[in-house]
VEXDRENPA-302095 format. One record per residue (C-alpha): residue in three letters; x, y, z. Coordinates in steps of 0.02 Angstrom, whole numbers, plus 50000, padded with zeros to 5 digits. Each point is the difference from the previous one (the first is absolute). Layout:
- residu_px_py_pz
- ALA_X_Y_Z
...
//
This chain:
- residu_px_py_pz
- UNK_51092_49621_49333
- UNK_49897_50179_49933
- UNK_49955_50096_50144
- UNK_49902_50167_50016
- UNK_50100_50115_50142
- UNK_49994_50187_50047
- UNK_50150_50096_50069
- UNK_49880_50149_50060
- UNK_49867_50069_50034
- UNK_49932_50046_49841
- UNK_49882_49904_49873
- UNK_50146_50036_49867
- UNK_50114_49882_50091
- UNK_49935_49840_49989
- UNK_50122_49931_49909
- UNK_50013_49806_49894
- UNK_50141_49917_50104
- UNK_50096_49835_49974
- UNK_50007_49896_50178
- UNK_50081_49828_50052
- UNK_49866_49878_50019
- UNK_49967_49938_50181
- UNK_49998_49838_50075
- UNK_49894_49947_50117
- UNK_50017_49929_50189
- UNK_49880_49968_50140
- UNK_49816_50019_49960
- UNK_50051_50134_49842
- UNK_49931_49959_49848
- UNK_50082_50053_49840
- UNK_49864_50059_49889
- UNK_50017_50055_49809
- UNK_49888_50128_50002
- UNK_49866_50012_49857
- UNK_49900_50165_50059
- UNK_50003_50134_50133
- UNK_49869_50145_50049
- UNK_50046_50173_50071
- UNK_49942_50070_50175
- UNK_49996_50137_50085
- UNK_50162_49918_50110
- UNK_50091_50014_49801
- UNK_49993_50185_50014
- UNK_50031_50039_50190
- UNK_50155_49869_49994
- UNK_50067_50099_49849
- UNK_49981_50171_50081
- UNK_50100_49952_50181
- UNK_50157_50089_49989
- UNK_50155_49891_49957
- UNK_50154_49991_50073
- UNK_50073_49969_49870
- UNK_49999_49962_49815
- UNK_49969_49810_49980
- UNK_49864_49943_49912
- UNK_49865_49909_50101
- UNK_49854_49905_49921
- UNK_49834_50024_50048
- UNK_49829_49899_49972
- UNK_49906_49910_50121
- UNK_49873_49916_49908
- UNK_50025_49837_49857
- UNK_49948_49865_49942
- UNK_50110_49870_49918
- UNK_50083_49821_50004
- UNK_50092_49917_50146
- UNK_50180_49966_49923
- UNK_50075_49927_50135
- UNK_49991_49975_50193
- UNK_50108_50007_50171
- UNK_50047_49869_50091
- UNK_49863_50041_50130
- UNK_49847_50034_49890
- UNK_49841_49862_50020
- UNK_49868_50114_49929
- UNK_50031_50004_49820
- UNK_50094_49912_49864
- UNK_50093_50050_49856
- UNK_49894_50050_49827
- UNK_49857_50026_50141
- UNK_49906_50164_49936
- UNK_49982_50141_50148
- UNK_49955_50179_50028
- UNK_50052_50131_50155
- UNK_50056_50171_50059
- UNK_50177_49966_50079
- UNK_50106_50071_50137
- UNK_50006_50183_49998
- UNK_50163_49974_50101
- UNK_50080_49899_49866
- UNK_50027_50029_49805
- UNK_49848_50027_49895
- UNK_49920_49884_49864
- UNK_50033_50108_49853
- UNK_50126_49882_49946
- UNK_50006_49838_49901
- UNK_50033_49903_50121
- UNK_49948_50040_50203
- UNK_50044_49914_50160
- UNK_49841_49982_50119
- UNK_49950_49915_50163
- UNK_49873_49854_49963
- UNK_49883_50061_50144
- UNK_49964_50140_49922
- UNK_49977_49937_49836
- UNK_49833_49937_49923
- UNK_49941_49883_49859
- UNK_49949_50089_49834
- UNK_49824_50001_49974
- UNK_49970_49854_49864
- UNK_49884_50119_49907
- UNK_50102_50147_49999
- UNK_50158_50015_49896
- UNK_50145_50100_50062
- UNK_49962_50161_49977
- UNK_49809_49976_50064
- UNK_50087_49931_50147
- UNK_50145_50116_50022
- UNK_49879_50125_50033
- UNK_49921_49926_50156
- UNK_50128_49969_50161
- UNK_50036_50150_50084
- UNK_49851_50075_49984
- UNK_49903_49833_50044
- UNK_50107_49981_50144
- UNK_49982_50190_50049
- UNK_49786_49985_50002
- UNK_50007_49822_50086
- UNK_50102_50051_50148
- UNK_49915_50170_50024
- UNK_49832_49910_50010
- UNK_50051_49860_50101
- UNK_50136_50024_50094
- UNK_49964_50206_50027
- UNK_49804_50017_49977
- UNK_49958_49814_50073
- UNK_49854_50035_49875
- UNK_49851_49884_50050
- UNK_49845_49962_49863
- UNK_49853_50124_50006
- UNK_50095_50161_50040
- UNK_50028_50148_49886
- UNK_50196_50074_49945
- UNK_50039_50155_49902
- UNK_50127_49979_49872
- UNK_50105_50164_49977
- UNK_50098_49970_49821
- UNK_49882_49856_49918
- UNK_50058_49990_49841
- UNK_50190_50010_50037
- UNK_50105_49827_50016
- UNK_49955_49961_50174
- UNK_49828_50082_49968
- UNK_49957_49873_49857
- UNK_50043_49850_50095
- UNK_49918_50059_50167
- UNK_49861_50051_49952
- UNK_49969_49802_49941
- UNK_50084_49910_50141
- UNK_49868_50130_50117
- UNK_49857_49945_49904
- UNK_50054_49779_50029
- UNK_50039_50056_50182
- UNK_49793_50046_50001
- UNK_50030_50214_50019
- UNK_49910_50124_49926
- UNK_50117_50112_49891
- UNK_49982_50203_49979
- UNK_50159_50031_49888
- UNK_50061_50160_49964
- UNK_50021_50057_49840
- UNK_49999_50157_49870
- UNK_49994_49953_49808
- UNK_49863_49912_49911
- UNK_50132_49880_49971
- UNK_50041_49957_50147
- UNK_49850_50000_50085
- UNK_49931_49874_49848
- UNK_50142_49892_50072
- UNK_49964_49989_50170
- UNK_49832_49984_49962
- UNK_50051_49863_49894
- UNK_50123_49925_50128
- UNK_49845_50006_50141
- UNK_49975_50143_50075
- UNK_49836_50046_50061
- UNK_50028_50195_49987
- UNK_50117_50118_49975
- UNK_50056_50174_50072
- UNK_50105_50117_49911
- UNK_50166_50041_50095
- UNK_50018_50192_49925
- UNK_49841_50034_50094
- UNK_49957_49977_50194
- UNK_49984_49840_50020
- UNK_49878_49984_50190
- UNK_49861_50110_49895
- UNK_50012_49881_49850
- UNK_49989_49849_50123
- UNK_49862_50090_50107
- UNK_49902_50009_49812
- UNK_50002_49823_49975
- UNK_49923_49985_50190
- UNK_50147_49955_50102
- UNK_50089_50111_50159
- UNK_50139_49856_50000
- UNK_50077_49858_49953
- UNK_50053_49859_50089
- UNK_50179_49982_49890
- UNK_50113_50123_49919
- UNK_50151_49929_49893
- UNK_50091_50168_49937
- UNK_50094_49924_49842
- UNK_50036_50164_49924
- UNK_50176_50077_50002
- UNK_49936_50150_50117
- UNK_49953_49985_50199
- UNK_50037_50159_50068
- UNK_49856_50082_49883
- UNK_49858_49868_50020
- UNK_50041_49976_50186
- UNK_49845_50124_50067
- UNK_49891_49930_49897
- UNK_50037_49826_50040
- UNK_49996_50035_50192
- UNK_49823_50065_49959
- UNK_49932_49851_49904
- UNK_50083_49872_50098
- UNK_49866_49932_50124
- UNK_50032_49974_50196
- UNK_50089_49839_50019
- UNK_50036_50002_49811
- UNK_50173_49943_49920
- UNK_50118_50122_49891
- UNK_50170_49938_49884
- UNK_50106_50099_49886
- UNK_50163_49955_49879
- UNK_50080_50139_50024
- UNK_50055_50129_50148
- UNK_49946_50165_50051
- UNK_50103_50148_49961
- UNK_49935_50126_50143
- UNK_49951_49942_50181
- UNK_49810_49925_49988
- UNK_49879_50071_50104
- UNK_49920_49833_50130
- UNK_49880_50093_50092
- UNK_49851_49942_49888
- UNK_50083_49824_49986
- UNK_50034_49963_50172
- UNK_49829_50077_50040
- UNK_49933_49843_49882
- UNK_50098_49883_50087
- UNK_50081_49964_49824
- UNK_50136_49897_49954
- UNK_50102_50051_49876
- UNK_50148_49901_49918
- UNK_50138_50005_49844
- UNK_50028_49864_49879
- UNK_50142_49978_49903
- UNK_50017_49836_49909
- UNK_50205_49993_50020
- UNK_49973_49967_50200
- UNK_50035_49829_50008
- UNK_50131_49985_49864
- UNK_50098_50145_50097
- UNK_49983_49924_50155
- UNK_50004_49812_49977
- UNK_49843_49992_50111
- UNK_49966_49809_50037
- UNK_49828_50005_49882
- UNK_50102_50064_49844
- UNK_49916_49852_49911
- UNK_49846_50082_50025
- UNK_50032_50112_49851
- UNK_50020_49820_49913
- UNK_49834_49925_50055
- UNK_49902_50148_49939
- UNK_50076_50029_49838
- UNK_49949_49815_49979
- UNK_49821_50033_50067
- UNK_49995_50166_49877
- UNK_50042_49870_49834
- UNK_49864_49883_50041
- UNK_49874_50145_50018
- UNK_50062_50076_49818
- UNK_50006_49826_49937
- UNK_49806_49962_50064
- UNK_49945_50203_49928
- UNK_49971_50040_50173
- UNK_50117_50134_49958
- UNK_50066_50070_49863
- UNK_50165_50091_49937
- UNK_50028_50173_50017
- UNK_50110_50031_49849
- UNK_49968_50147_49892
- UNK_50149_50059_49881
- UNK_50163_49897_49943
- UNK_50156_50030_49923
- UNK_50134_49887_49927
- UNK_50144_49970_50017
- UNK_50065_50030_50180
- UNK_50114_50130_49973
- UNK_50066_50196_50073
- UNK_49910_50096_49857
- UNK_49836_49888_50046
- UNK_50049_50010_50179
- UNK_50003_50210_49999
- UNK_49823_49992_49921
- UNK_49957_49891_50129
- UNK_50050_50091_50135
- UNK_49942_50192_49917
- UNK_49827_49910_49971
- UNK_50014_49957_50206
- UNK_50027_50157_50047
- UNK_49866_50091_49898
- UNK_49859_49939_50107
- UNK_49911_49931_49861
- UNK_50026_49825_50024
- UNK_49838_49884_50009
- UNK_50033_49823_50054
- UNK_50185_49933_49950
- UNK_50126_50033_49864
- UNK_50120_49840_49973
- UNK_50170_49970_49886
- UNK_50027_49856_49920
- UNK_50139_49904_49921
- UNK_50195_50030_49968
- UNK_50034_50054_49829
//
């Protein structure tokens, strides 16, 4: 089967590969694989020091066609339609054909096609459990959004607003604060300016919520241990690079949590299937319009040379929403 690898660290060395194609046992599917987004997790897997030379696929989000199943799988079928973000632990998607474990696997949207839908899991999954497994966001509150119009941004912002919050996103461009606007957030607060005046403009000293989705913690942490509230609830994607000062945290009585989407693949926690059920709740909300994709730029086919301009347009810090390959040429 084609395969997209890298054998460093690099954007010059991904690489179009030729691989044996897998079989699958237990509760793998096989999936040929019709589309796959890039994240953030692309780049940082790339740039981890190898050991050695071998090429190693990345990808950990696609959408495609269940082509066959192991002899333990009950949740799908084969020519069943699905979307997810994979095992960071295991071989990425950016092949034509991926091994994945059913309970962590969703059903494709009906009115999305691959692509649209390609561009959804990890990010979906990343918003969903920082809300309601970090946050334990209940109706009527307010959160502050730090990155809105990035990949987890987009789809947060909208899963915030059907969980009943109020949203303050950040953002800096007219572009993207048009989209989180658009996407349902009731103000926004540019993040290359202090961000407690801006929220003490709009009449607020805190905010019950704050979901940092950006790629940065270490620089917003001050801020956010100003705005949070007393009592309030803080989640981030990513770790801190310098020790984080509590004293202004622990003085709130804050609680303060990471998410990171790969938990319960890595660790075969007994609710893995959770990742299942709420991939499946996410596809009846896009199929009903209560939410609505977050794809923004495509290229075809799925490819290195589409792959590299993937990944450079990643690390620029331009993205808005979600960029998505599709098809095998």
């Amino acid at each position: 089967m084609k395969a997209v690898a890298h054998t460093g660290k690099d954007i010059a060395s991904l690489v179009d590969i030729e691989l044996p194609k897998p079989a699958p046992s237990g509760r793998d599917l096989l999936v040929k694989v019709e589309a796959v987004s890039v994240n953030p997790v692309d780049t940082k897997r790339r740039m981890i020091e190898k050991k050695d030379s071998s090429p190693v696929v990345l990808g950990w989000d696609a959408a495609g066609t269940v082509a066959a199943v192991g002899d333990q799988v009950s949740l799908f079928s084969e020519g069943d339609p699905v979307y997810y973000a994979g095992d960071v632990t295991r071989p990425g998607s950016n092949s034509e054909y991926h091994l994945v474990d059913e309970r962590i696997v969703g059903r494709k949207p009906k009115k999305l096609d691959f692509a649209q839908a390609a561009a959804i899991p990890l990010t979906a999954i990343t918003a969903w459990e920082s809300f309601f497994d970090g946050l334990k966001v209940t109706p009527g509150k307010t959160i502050l959004i730090i990155g809105g119009a990035g990949g987890v941004g987009s789809i947060g912002i909208q899963l915030a607003k059907i969980a009943g919050l109020e949203v303050i996103a950040t953002a800096s461009r007219p572009e993207t604060i048009a989209w989180c606007r658009e996407l349902g957030a009731e103000r926004t607060l540019d993040h290359r300016k202090p961000l407690p005046a801006q929220l003490a403009a709009h009449g607020r000293k805190n905010v019950d919520y704050i979901a940092n989705f950006s790629g940065d913690l270490d620089s917003y942490w001050a801020a956010m241990a100003e705005m949070i509230a007393p009592f309030g609830r803080m989640v981030a994607i990513v770790g801190n690079k310098n020790p984080l000062a509590s004293d202004v945290v622990r003085a709130k009585s804050v609680t303060f949590s990471w998410e990171f989407m790969f938990t319960r693949s890595r660790f075969q926690t007994p609710d893995m299937i959770e990742q299942h059920k709420l991939l499946n709740q996410v596809a009846d909300w896009l199929d009903a319009g209560k939410l609505r994709g977050t794809l923004k730029e495509t290229l075809s086919p799925i490819n290195a040379a589409n792959l590299r301009k993937a990944h450079a347009k990643l690390e620029s810090g331009a993205m808005i929403g979600k960029l998505v390959l599709k098809g095998w040429s």
